[in-house]
C-alpha positions as CSV (number, residue, x, y, z in Angstrom):
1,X,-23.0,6.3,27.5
2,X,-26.7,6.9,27.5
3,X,-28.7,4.1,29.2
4,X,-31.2,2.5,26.7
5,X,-33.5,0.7,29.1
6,X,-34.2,1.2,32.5
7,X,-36.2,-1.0,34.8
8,X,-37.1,0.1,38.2
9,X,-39.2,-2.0,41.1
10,X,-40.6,-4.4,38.1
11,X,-43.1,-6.8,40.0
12,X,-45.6,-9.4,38.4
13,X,-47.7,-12.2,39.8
14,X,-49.8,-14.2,37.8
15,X,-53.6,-14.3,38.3
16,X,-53.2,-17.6,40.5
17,X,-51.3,-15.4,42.8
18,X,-47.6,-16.5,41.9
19,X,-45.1,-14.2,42.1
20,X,-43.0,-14.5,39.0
21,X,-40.7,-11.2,39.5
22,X,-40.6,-9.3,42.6
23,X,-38.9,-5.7,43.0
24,X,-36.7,-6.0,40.0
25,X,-34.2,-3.3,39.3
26,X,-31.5,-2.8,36.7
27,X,-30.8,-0.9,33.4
28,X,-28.3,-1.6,30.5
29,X,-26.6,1.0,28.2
30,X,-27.3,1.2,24.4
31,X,-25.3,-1.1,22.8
32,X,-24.6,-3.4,25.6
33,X,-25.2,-7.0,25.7
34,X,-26.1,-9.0,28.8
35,X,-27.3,-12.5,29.9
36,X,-29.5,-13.2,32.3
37,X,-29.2,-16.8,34.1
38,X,-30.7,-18.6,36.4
39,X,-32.6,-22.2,36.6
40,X,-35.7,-23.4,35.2
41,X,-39.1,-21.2,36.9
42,X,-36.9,-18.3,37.8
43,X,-38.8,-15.5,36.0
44,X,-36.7,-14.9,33.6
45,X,-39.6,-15.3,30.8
46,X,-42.2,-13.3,32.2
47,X,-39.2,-10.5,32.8
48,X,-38.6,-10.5,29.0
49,X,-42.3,-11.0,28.0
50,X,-42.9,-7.1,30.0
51,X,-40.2,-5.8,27.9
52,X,-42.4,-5.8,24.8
53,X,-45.9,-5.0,26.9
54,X,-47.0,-8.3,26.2
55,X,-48.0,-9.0,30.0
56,X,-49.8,-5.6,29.9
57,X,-50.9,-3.3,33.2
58,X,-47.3,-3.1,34.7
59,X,-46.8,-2.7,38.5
60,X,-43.2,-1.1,38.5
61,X,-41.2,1.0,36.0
62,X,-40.0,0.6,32.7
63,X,-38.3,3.0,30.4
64,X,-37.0,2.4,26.3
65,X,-35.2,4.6,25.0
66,X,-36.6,7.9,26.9
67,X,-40.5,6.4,26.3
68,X,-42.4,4.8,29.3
69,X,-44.7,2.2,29.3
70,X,-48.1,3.3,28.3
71,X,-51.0,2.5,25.8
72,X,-49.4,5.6,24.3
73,X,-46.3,4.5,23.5
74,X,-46.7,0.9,23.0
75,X,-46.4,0.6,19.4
76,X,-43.1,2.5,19.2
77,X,-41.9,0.0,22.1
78,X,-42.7,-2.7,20.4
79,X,-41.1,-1.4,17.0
80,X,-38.0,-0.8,19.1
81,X,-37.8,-3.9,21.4
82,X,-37.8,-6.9,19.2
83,X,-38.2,-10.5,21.0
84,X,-36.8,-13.9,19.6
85,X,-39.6,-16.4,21.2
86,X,-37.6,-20.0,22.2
87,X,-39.5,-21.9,19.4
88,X,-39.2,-20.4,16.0
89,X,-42.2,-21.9,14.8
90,X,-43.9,-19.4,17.2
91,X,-42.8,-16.5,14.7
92,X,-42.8,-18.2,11.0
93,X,-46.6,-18.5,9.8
94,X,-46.2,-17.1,6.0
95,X,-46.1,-19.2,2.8
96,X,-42.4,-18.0,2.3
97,X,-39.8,-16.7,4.0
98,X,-39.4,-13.1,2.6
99,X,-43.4,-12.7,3.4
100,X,-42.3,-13.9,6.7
101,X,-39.6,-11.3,7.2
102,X,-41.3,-8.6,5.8
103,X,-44.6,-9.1,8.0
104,X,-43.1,-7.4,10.9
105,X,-41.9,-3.8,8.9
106,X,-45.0,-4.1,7.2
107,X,-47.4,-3.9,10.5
108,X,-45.2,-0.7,12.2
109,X,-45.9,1.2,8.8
110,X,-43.1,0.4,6.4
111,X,-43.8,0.8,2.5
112,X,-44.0,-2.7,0.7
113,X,-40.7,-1.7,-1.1
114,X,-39.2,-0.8,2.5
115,X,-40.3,-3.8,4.2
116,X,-38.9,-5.7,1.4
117,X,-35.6,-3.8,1.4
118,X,-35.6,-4.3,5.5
119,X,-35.9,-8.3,4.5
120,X,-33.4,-8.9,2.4
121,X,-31.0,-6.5,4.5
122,X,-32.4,-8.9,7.5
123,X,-31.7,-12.1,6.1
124,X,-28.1,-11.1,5.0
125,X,-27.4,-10.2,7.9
126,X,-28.4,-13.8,9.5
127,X,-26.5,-15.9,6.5
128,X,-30.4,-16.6,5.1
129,X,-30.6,-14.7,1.8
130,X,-30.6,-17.5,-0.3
131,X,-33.8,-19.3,1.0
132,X,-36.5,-16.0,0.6
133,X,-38.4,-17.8,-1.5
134,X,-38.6,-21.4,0.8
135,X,-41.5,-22.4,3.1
136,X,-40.3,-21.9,6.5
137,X,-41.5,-25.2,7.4
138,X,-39.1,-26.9,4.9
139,X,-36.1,-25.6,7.0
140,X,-33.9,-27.2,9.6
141,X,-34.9,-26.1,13.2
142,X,-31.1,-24.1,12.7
143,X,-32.3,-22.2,9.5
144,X,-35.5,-21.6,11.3
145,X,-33.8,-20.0,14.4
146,X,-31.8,-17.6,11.9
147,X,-35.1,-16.4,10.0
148,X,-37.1,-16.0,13.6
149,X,-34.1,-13.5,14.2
150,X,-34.5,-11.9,11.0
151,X,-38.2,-11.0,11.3
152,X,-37.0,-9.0,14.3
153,X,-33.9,-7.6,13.2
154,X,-36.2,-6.3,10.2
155,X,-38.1,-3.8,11.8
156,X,-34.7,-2.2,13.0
157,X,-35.0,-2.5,16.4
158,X,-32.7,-1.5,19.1
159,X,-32.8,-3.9,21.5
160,X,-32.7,-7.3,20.5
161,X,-34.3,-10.2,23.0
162,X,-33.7,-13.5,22.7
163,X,-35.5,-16.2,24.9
164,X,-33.2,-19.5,24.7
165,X,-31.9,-19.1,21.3
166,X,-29.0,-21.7,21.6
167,X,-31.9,-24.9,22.9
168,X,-32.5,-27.8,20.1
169,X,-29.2,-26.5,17.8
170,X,-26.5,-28.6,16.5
171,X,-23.3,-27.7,17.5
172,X,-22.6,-25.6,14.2
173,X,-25.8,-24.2,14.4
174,X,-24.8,-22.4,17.6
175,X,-21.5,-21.4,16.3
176,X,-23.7,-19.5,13.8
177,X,-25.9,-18.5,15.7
178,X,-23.0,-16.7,18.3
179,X,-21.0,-15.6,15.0
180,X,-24.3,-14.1,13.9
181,X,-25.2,-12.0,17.6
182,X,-21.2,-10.7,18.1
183,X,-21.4,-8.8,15.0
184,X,-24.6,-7.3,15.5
185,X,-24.4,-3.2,16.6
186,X,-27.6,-3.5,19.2
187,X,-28.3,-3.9,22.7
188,X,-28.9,-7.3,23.6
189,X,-30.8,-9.1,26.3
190,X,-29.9,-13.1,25.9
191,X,-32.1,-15.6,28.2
192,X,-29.6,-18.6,28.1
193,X,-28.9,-21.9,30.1
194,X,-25.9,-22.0,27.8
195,X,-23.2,-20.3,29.8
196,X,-20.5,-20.4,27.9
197,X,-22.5,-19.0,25.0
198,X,-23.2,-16.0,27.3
199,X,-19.6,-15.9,28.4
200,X,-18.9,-15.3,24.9
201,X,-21.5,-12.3,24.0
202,X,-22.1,-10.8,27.3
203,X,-18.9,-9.2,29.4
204,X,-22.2,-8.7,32.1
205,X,-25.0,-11.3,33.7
206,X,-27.8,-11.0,35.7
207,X,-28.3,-14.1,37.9
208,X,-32.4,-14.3,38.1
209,X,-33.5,-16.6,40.6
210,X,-36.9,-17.0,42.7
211,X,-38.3,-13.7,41.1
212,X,-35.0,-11.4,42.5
213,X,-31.8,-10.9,41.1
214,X,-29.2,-12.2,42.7
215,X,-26.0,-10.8,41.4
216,X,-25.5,-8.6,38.4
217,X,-21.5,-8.5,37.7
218,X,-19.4,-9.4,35.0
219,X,-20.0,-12.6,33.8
220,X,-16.9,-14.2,34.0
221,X,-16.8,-13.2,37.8
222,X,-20.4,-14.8,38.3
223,X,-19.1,-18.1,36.4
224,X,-16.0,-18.1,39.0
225,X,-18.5,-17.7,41.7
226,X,-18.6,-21.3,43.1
227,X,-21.1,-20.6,46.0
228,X,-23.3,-18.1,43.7
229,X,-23.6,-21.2,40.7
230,X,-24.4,-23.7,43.3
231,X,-26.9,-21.6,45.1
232,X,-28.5,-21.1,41.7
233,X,-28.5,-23.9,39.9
234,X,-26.3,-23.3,37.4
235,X,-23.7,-25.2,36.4
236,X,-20.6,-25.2,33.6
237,X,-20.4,-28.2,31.1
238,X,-17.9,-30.9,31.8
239,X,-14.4,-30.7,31.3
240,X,-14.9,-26.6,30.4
241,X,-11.9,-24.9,30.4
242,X,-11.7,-22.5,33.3
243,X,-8.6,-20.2,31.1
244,X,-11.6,-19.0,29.5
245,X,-12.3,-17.4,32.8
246,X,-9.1,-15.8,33.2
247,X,-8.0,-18.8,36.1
248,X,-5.2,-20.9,35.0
């Protein structure tokens, strides 16, 4: 299986001389879906934000799909690598929620009758076909974190980032949300506190903690991993079954 993204001795400090990543090093096949955990101030934002060239001049190595970071190939990147920001709000700015979806196509050099196409496809594919004609603001935070995915997912990319997508839901919201990301046929990067939720999508986690990762296994074995959850803040919700993990 050909490997879709490759990252090699990624490092980043911020111009008040923090270092948010430091010598980070992994790659994922196309297709695959992993988490990557770790507590709060970790890095794992400024890891995602590269993925898309939004942090700009980068120290290491990155690689999409055979193209490497450069002013060059930017664009196609960014057509390619779609990111879900944590607050939807962040990516709904249009009168209506079609205009919203169709933005995205519409700026890598889709046809208006392609973008639109893209939209709807978009939207059905996130349960949202029925409200193209809404203000975004008028949804529920839930409906909003289904359309943020569709303007992505309307630009067909091939990876598909998502920072926190599961924070602020209801409880059915997530279960929609999860239903929604199973079925889809690209690579995924999910950012996610919710463990369980990345038990569910990812068979593989990275464990991102002070800028270095600190494990990258299955991610049942990293949820099993007493010493490893404590040593990295994370921690399973109460009472959660640990049959899901294969331990009886």
């Amino acid at each position: 299986m050909s490997k879709y993204l490759k990252i090699n001795n990624l490092s980043y400090a911020y111009p008040d001389g923090h270092k948010a990543l430091k010598g980070i090093d992994f790659s994922i096949n196309q297709g695959e879906s992993i988490a990557i955990l770790g507590p709060n101030g970790a890095g794992k934002t400024t890891l995602i934000l590269h993925l898309n060239g939004i942090l700009g001049e980068l120290k290491g190595e990155i690689e999409v799909d055979g193209l490497e970071y450069s002013s060059e190939n930017i664009g196609k990147i960014r057509k390619t690598v779609g990111v879900v920001f944590q607050d939807p709000d962040d990516q709904l700015f249009m009168p209506t929620v079609i205009e919203d979806v169709m933005f995205g196509p519409k700026n890598f050099g889709y046809s208006n009758e392609e973008s639109e196409t893209n939209a709807v496809e978009a939207l059905k594919m996130v349960g949202m076909e029925n409200f193209q004609d809404r203000p975004p603001h008028h949804l529920s935070f839930g409906q909003k974190r289904k359309v943020a995915i569709a303007t992505v997912l309307a630009s067909k990319p091939k990876l598909l980032v998502l920072d926190e997508p599961a924070s602020n839901l209801d409880p059915a919201s997530r279960r929609d949300l999860i239903d929604i990301l199973i079925k889809l046929d690209i690579s995924i990067i999910l950012v996610t506190h919710d463990l369980p939720m990345a038990l569910e999508i990812c068979e593989r986690s990275l464990v991102l903690n002070e800028g270095i990762i600190k494990e990258d296994s299955l991610t049942k074995d990293i949820l099993q991993n007493k010493q490893l959850m404590k040593e990295n803040r994370l921690e399973l919700p109460y009472g959660f079954a640990l049959h899901h993990l294969g331990e009886e």
